[in-house]
C-alpha positions as CSV (number, residue, x, y, z in Angstrom):
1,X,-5.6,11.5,14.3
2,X,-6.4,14.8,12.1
3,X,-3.9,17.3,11.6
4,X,-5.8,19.5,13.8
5,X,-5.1,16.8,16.8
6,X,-1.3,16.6,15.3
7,X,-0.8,20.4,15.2
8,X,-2.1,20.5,18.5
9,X,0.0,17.9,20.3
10,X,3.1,18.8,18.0
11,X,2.8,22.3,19.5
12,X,4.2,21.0,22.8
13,X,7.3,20.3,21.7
14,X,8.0,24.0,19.8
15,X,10.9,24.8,22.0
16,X,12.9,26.7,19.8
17,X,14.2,30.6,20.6
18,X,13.9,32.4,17.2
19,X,10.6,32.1,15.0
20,X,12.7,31.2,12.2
21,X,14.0,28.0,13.5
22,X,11.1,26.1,11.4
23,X,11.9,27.6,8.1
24,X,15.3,26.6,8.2
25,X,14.3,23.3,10.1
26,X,12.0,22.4,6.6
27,X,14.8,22.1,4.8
28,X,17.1,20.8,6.9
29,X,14.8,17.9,7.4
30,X,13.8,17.6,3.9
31,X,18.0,17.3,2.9
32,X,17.6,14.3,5.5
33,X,14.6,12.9,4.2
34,X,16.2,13.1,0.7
35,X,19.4,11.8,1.8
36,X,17.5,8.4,2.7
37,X,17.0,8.1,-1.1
38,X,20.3,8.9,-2.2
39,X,21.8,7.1,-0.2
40,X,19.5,3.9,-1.1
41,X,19.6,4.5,-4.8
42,X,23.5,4.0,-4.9
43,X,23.3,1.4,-2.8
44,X,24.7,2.3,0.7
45,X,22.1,1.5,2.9
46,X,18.8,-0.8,2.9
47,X,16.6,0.7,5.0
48,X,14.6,-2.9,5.1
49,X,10.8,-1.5,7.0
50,X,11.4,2.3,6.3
51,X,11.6,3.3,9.3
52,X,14.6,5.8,9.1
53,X,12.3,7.5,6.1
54,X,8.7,7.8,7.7
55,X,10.9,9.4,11.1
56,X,12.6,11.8,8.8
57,X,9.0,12.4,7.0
58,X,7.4,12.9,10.4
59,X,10.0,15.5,11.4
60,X,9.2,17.4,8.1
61,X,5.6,17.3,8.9
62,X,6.5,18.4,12.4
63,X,8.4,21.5,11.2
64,X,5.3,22.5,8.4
65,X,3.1,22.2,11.5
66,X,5.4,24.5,13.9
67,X,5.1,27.2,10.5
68,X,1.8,26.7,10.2
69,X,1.5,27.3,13.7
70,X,3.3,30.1,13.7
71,X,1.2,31.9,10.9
72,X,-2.2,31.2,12.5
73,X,-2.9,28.6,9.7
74,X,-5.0,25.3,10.8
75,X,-2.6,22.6,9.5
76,X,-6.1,21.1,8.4
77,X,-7.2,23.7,6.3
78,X,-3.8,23.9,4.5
79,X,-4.2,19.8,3.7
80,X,-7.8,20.3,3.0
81,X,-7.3,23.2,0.7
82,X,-4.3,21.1,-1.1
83,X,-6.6,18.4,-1.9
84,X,-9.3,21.0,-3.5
85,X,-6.9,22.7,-5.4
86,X,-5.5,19.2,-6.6
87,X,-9.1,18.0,-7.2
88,X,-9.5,21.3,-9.5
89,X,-6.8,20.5,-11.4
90,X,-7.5,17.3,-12.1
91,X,-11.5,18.0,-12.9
92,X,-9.8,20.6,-15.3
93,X,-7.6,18.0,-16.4
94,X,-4.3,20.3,-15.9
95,X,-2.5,17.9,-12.9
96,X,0.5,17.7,-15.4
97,X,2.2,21.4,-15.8
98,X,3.8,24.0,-14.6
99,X,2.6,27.4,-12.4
100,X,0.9,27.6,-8.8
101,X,-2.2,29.1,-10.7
102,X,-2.9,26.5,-13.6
């Protein structure tokens, strides 16, 4: 599957009333996702397969696609153009640092 496929399908479960409900829902779902690491480095829980952290990832991914959809953006193009940006920085050897446009 492509993220074009994924956005797609993901689309058919957008049932939310305001437009802002995937904005908030990013970091809502990235607390839970992080949580899942907290929680294992002290020691509380042993997630044994991962499964509790790839479903928390998956419903981060699902909320990035909902705001991608919402702006227009092809969640494809947004992965693809990561990865060339990334691929940039790396020819120009400047991966490590700081600023968006380094």
């Amino acid at each position: 599957m492509n993220f074009d496929t994924y956005q797609k399908e993901a689309a058919q479960f957008a049932v939310f009333q305001s437009p802002f409900y995937p904005y908030f829902g990013v970091m809502e779902e990235l607390g839970e996702l992080m949580a899942c690491f907290s929680k294992r480095l002290r020691g509380d829980v042993d997630y044994g397969d991962d499964t509790k952290i790839k479903k928390e990832m998956g419903d981060v991914l699902w909320m990035l696609s909902a705001i991608a959809e919402l702006n227009g953006f092809s969640l494809q193009e947004v992965a693809e153009m990561n990865i060339q940006k990334l691929t940039s920085r790396k020819e120009r050897d400047v991966i490590k640092g700081s600023g968006d446009d380094r």
